[in-house]
Residue, then its C-alpha position, 0 to 999 in steps of 0.5 A: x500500500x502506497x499514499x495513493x492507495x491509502x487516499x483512494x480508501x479514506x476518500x472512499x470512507x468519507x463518500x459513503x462508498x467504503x463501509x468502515x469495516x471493509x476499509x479495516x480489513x484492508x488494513x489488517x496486515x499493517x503495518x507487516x506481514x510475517x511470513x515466518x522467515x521474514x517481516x515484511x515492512x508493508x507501511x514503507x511504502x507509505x514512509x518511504x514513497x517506495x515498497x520494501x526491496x526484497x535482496x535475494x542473495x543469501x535467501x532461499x528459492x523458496x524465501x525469494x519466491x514467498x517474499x516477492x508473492x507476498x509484497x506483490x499481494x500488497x504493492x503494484x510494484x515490487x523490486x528484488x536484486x541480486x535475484x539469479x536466473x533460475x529464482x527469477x524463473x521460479x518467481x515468474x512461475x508463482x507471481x504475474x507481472x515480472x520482467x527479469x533483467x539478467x545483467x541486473x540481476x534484477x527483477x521486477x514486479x508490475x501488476x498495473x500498465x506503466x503509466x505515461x508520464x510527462x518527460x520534464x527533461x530531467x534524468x539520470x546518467x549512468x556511466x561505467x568504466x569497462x565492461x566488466x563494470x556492466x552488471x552493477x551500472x545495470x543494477x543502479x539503471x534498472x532501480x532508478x527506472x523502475x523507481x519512475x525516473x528517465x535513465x540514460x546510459x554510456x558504458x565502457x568509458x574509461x580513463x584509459x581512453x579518455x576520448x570516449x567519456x569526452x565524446x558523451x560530454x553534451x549528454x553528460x552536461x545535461x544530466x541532472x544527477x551522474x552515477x559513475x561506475x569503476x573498479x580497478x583504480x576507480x579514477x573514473x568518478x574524480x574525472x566526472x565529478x571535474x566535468x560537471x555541476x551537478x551530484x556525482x554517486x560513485x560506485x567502485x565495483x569489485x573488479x580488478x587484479x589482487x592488489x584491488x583488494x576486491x574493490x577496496x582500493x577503488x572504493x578507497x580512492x573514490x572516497x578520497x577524490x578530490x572533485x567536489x559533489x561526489x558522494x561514494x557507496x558501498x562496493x558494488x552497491x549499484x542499487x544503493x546508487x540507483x535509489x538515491x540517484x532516483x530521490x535526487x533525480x525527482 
């Protein structure tokens, strides 16, 4: 349940239409729903603007399949990551409305058509380093859009080859939030974060040789950058990125 589900039942209260009791009903599993191996947080969408995203790294089949059922029993969208080919499969088997995007490793519940909304010109850029960079800039593309923001995209547009990032400067410049993701030495969002005036949401990946330390040293560069506006999450966090990237970006 979101703001505008919760409205549509109170207006439908006042007008007569609702009875009082069936509007309770409705209400019964707030603000959670216990589902024995998790409490589904069924009021977040109505705190946050977003429902509770389900991460199914870690989680069961069975886990993945229940939660993401459950959530879509009571939200018209619903969002899992880090969700593997075969759970994917398993969810779209039990839950209608799924797209599965597999170098996201994302999944998407929609149970309502997606409504055409008025293209205001503002939207997200995602830019990545290399290639094998891909997997966590699709991660954060895919949150911020299936949050509703316009995202788009210029991969493989590393510091080795500088004219590549200099070719996608107009687009660059017109975006309204940047998420640049980089492993190795993590350079790339230092370059940006110079180009631009507008936030720039670093994303060091796990992508590197030893001394990398499986990220470490881009995330630690990153943090150390001296470009202005540039704030860091986690490794390989590209949801972490795509949601804050969607707040600022709206």
């Amino acid at each position: 349940m979101d703001d505008n589900e919760l409205k549509k039942i109170l207006e439908a209260v006042r007008s007569g239409a609702v009875p009082v009791e069936e509007a309770i009903e409705q209400f019964r599993d707030l603000p959670y729903d216990d589902v024995g191996c998790a409490k589904l947080d069924l009021h977040r969408a109505i705190r946050k603007g977003f429902p509770e995203v389900v991460f199914c790294q870690g989680k069961t089949c069975e886990q993945s399949v229940e939660i993401v059922r459950r959530l879509a029993r009571h939200h018209a969208k619903v969002l899992a990551t880090r969700v593997a080919p075969d759970v994917a499969g398993r969810i779209a088997a039990a839950v209608e409305g799924c797209t599965y995007h597999e170098t996201a490793r994302v999944l998407v519940v929609e149970r309502l058509p997606k409504a055409e909304k008025p293209d205001n010109g503002k939207y997200v850029m995602v830019l990545c380093a290399g290639t094998a960079d891909i997997s966590v800039a699709e991660e954060a593309a895919v949150t911020a859009e299936a949050m509703g923001s316009r995202v788009e995209r210029s991969y493989d547009v590393g510091v080795a080859g500088l004219h590549r990032l200099l070719d996608q400067r107009e687009k660059i410049l017109k975006a309204n939030v940047l998420i640049v993701v980089a492993g190795m030495e993590g350079a790339l969002p230092s370059v940006v974060g110079g180009m631009v005036s507008c936030p720039v949401i670093a994303v060091p990946t796990s992508v590197g040789y030893g001394a990398s330390f499986g990220g470490l040293s881009a995330l630690l560069a990153m943090l150390n950058s001296c470009a202005a506006g540039v704030a860091v999450m986690n490794i390989d966090n590209g949801f972490g990125a795509g949601y804050f990237a969607h707040l600022v970006n709206k």
